[in-house]
C-alpha positions as CSV (number, residue, x, y, z in Angstrom):
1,X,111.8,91.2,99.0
2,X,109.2,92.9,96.6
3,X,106.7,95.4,97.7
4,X,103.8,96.3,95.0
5,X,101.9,99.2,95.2
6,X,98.7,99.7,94.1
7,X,96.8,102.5,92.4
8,X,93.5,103.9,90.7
9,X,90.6,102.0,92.1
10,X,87.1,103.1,92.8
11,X,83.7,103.9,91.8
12,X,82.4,104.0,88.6
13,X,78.7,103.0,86.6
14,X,77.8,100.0,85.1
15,X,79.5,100.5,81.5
16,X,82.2,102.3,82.2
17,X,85.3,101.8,82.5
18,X,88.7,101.8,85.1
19,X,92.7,101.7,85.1
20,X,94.6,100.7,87.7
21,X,98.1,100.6,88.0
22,X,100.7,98.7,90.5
23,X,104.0,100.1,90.8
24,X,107.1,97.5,92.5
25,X,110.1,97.7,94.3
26,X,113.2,95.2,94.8
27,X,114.3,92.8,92.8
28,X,112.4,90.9,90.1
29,X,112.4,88.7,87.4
30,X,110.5,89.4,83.8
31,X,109.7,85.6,83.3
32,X,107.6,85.2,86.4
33,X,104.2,86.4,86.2
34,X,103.0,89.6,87.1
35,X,99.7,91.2,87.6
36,X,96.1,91.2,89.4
37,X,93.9,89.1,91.0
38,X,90.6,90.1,92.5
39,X,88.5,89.2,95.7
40,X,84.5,89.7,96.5
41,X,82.6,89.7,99.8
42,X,82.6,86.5,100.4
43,X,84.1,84.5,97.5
44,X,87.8,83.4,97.3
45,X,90.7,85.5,95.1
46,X,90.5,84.5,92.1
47,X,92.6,85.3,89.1
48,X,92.3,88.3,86.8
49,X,95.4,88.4,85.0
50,X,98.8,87.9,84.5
51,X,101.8,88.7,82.4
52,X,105.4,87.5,82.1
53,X,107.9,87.3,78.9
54,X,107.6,83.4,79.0
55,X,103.8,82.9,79.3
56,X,102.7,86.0,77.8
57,X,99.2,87.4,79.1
58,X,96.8,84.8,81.1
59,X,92.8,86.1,81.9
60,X,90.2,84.9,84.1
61,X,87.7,84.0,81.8
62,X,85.5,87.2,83.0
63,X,88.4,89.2,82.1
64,X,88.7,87.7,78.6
65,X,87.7,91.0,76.2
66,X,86.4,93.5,78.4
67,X,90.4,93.7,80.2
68,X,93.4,94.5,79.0
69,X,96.7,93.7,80.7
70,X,100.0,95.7,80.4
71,X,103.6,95.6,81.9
72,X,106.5,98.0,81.9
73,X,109.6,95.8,83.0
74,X,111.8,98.7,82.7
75,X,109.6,100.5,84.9
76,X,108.5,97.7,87.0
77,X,104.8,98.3,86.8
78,X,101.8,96.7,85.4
79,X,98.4,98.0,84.7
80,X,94.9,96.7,84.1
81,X,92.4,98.5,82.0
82,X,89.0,98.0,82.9
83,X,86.2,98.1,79.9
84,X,82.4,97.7,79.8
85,X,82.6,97.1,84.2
86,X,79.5,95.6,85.3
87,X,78.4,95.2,89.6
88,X,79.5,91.7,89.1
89,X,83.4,93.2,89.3
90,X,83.2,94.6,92.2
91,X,85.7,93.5,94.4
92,X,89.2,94.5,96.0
93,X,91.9,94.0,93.2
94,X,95.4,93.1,94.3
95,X,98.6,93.1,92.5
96,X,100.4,90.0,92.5
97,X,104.1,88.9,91.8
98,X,104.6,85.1,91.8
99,X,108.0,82.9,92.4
100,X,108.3,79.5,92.2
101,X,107.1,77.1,94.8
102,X,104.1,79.2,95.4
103,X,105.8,82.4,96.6
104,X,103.1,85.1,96.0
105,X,104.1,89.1,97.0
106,X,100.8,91.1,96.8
107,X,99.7,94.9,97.5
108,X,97.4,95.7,99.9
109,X,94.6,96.0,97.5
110,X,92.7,98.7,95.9
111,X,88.6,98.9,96.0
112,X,86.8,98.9,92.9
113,X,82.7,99.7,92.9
114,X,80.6,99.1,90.5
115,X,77.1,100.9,90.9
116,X,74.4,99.5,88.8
């Protein structure tokens, strides 16, 4: 069983920027992915990114430039750094761990808020 816990949402302006960290416990593996997908009012979860010592980092193609994606697999954490955040990612960010045959483990989600 892995629990993830997650960190360092909120609310910021347009243009600025955010970190937020997810911290897990239990057992894991560094080849499966690792990271954070993202949900809006109304809109379905959808990916953010991902990171694992086989496929390396994966964006949404929002993410692409403005995020940056980082894992400690000593530590068992992975952060996301936020850049340049407009309204359009506002949304509840969860941290994700992924096993094969569609095993997800996710936190309970952190609120980000972008004002405009």
């Amino acid at each position: 069983q892995v629990q993830l816990v997650e960190s360092g949402g909120g609310l910021v302006q347009a243009g600025g920027s955010l970190r937020l960290s997810c911290i897990a416990s239990g057992r894991m593996f560094d080849f499966r992915p690792m990271g954070w997908y993202r949900q809006a009012p109304g809109k379905q979860r959808e990916l953010v990114a991902t990171v694992s010592t086989i496929d390396g980092t994966k964006y949404g193609d929002f993410a692409r430039g403005r995020f940056a994606i980082s894992r400690d697999y000593d530590k068992k954490t992975v952060s996301l750094q936020m850049n340049r955040l407009t309204p359009d990612d506002t949304a509840v960010y969860y941290c994700s761990y992924s096993l094969p045959a569609d095993v997800n483990y996710w936190g309970r989600g952190t609120q980000v808020t972008v004002s405009s």
